[in-house]
C-alpha positions as CSV (number, residue, x, y, z in Angstrom):
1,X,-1.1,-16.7,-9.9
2,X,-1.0,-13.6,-8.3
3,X,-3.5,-12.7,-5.5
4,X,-5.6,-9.0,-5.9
5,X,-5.7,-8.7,-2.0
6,X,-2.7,-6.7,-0.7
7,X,-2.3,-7.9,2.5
8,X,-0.6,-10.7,1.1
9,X,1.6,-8.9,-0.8
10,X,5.5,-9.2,0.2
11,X,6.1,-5.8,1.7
12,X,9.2,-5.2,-1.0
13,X,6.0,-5.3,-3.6
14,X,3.5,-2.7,-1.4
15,X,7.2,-0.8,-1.5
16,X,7.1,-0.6,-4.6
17,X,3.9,0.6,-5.8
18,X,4.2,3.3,-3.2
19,X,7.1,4.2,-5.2
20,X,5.7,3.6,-8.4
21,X,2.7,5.5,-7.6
22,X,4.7,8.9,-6.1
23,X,6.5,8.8,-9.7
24,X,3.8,9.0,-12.0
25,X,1.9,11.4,-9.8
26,X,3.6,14.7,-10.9
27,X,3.8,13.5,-14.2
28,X,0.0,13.5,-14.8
29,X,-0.2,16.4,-13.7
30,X,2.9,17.4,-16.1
31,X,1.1,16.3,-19.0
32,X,-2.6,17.8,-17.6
33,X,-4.4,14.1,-17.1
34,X,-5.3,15.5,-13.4
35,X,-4.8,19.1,-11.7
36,X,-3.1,19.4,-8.4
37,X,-5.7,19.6,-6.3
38,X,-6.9,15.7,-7.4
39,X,-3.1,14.1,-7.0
40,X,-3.0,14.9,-3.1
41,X,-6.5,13.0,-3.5
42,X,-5.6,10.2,-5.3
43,X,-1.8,9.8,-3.5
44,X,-3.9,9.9,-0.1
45,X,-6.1,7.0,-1.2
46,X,-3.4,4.9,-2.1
47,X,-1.2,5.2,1.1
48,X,-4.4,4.4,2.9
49,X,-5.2,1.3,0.6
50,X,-1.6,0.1,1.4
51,X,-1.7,1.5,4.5
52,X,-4.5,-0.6,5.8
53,X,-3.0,-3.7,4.2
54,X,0.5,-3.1,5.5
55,X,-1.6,-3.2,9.2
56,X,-3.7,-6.1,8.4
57,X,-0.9,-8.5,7.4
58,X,1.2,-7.2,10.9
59,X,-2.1,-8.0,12.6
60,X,-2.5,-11.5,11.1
61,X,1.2,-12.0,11.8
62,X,1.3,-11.3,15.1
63,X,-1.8,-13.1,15.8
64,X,-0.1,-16.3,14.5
65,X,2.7,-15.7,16.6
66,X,0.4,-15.3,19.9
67,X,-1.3,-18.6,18.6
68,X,1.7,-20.4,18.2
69,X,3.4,-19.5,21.5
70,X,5.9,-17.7,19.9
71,X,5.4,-14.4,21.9
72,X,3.0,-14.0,24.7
């Protein structure tokens, strides 16, 4: 079952939403759902969602890596 937390997302998927997401923008504005001035607004929240997730998992990564001896 699929997880609603994206930090544990594969990064293909968080990939793909980004591209997903930068597709349908222009069209609701196309079709007048949202004006121009909202899409930077909405796009900006959604790199940052995916954004912060995309640093979290590196973070928990790395961290495992440290605790494992891995890296120093």
């Amino acid at each position: 079952m699929p997880t609603l937390f994206p930090q544990s997302w594969p990064a293909a998927d968080r990939q793909y939403l980004y591209n997903l997401a930068l597709a349908i923008a222009p069209l609701l504005v196309a079709f007048g759902l949202i004006n121009e001035s909202q899409i930077g607004l909405i796009l900006g929240v959604i790199g940052a969602a995916l954004g912060f997730t995309g640093n979290l998992t590196a973070s928990r990564t790395l961290r495992g890596q440290r605790d494992s001896g891995l890296i120093e």
